[in-house]
C-alpha positions as CSV (number, residue, x, y, z in Angstrom):
1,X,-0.2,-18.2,7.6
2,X,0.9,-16.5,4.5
3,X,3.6,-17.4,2.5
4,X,6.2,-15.5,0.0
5,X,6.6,-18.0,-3.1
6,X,8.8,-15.6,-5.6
7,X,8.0,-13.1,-8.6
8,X,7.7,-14.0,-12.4
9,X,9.0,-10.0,-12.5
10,X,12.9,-9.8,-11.4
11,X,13.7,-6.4,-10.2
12,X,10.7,-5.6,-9.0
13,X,10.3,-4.3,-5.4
14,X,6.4,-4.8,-3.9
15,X,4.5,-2.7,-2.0
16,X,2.1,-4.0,0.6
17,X,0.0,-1.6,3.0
18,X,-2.7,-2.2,5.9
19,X,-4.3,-0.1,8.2
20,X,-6.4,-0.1,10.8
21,X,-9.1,1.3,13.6
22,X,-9.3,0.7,16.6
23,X,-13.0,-0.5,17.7
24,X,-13.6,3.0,20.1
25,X,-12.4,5.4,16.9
26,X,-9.1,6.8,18.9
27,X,-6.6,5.3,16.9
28,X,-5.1,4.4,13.5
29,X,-2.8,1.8,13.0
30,X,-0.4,1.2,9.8
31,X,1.7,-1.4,8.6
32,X,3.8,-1.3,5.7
33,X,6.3,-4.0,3.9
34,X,8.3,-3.6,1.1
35,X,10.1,-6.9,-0.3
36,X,12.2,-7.7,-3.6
37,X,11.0,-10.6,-6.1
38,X,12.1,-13.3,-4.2
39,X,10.3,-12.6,-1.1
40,X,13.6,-10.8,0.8
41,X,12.3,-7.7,3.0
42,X,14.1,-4.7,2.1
43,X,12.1,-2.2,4.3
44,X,9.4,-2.4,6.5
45,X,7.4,0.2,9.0
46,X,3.9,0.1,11.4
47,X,3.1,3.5,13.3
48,X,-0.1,3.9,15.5
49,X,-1.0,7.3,15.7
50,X,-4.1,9.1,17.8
51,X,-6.9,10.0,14.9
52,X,-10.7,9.4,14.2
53,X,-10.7,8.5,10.3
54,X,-13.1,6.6,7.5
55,X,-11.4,3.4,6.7
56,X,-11.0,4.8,3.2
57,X,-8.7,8.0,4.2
58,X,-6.8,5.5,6.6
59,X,-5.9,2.6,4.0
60,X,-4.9,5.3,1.6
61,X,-2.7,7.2,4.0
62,X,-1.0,3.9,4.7
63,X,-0.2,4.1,0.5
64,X,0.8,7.3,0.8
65,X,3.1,6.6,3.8
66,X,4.6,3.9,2.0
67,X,5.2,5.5,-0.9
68,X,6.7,8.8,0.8
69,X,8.7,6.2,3.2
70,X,10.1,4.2,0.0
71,X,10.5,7.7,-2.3
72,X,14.2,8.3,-1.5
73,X,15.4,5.1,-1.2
74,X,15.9,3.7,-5.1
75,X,13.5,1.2,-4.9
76,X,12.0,1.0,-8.5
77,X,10.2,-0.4,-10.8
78,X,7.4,-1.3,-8.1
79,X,4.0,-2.5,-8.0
80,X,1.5,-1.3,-4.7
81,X,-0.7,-3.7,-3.3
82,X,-3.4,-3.4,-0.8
83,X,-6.4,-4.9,0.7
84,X,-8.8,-1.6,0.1
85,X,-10.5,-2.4,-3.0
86,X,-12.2,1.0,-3.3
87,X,-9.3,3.1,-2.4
88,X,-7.5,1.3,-5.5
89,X,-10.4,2.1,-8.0
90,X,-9.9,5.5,-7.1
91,X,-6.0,5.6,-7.5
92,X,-6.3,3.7,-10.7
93,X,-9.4,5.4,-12.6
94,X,-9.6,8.6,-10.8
95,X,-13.0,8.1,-9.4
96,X,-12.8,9.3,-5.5
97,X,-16.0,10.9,-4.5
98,X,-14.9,11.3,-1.2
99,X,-13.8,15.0,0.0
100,X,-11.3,14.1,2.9
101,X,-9.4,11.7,0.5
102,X,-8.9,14.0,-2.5
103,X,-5.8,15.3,-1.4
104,X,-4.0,12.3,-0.3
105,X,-5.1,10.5,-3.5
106,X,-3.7,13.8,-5.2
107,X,-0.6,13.1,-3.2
108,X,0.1,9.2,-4.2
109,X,-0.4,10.1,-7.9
110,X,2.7,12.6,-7.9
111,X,4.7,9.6,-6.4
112,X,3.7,7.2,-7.9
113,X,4.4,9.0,-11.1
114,X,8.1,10.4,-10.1
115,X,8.6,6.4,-8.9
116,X,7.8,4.8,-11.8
117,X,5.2,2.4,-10.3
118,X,4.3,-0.6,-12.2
119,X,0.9,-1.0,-10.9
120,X,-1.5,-0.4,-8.0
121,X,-3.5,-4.0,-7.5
122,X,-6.0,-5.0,-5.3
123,X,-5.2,-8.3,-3.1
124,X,-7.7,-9.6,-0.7
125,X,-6.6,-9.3,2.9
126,X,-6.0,-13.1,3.2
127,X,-3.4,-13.3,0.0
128,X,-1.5,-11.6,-1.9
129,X,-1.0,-11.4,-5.7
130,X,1.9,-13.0,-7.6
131,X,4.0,-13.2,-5.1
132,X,2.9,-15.2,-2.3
133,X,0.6,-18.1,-1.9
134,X,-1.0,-19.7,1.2
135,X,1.0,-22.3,3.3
């Protein structure tokens, strides 16, 4: 079990996205949470939807949901964190080789620049990054 333990950054809202595919390919799955700097959930969202997809277009539309679920709603400044390492490189250095992802990494950067993100981190499935630690 995972446990919130606080922020060192006050007024900061975080970010976290999953996804995932279903063993027979059929279906996508995303789950999104969005909590303040003491831990306190201020909005949260999972969808399963019918779609074959590479992991990598999956875990980024999960971003790009989150980001487009959050956009209106005042949450700011905010840092995104997710468990798909590669997907991250590309949204931080620009560096998707990937065709079907182009647009939705496209996509996250115009939000995340109109949202004034903080960052976009990495965080191993099994933890999360300043603001949780394990039980």
């Amino acid at each position: 079990m995972i446990r919130w333990c606080g922020s060192l950054l006050n007024n900061v809202c975080y970010l976290n996205t999953d996804a995932a595919i279903d063993k027979h390919g059929k279906y996508v799955g995303f789950g999104m949470v969005s909590r303040d700097s003491v831990g306190f959930v201020m909005t949260s969202r999972s969808q399963k939807v019918t779609a074959t997809s590479y992991p990598q277009v999956t875990e980024a539309v999960a971003i790009q949901q989150r980001l487009l679920l959050d956009r209106g709603s005042g949450l700011r400044p905010m840092m995104v964190e997710s468990d798909a390492h590669v997907v991250v490189g590309w949204i931080n250095d620009g560096s998707q080789t990937c065709s079907d992802v182009e647009m939705i990494i496209a996509d996250i950067y115009e939000l995340l620049r109109a949202m004034n993100r903080i960052s976009v981190s990495y965080v191993p499935q099994k933890s999360q990054s300043n603001g949780s630690c394990l039980s």
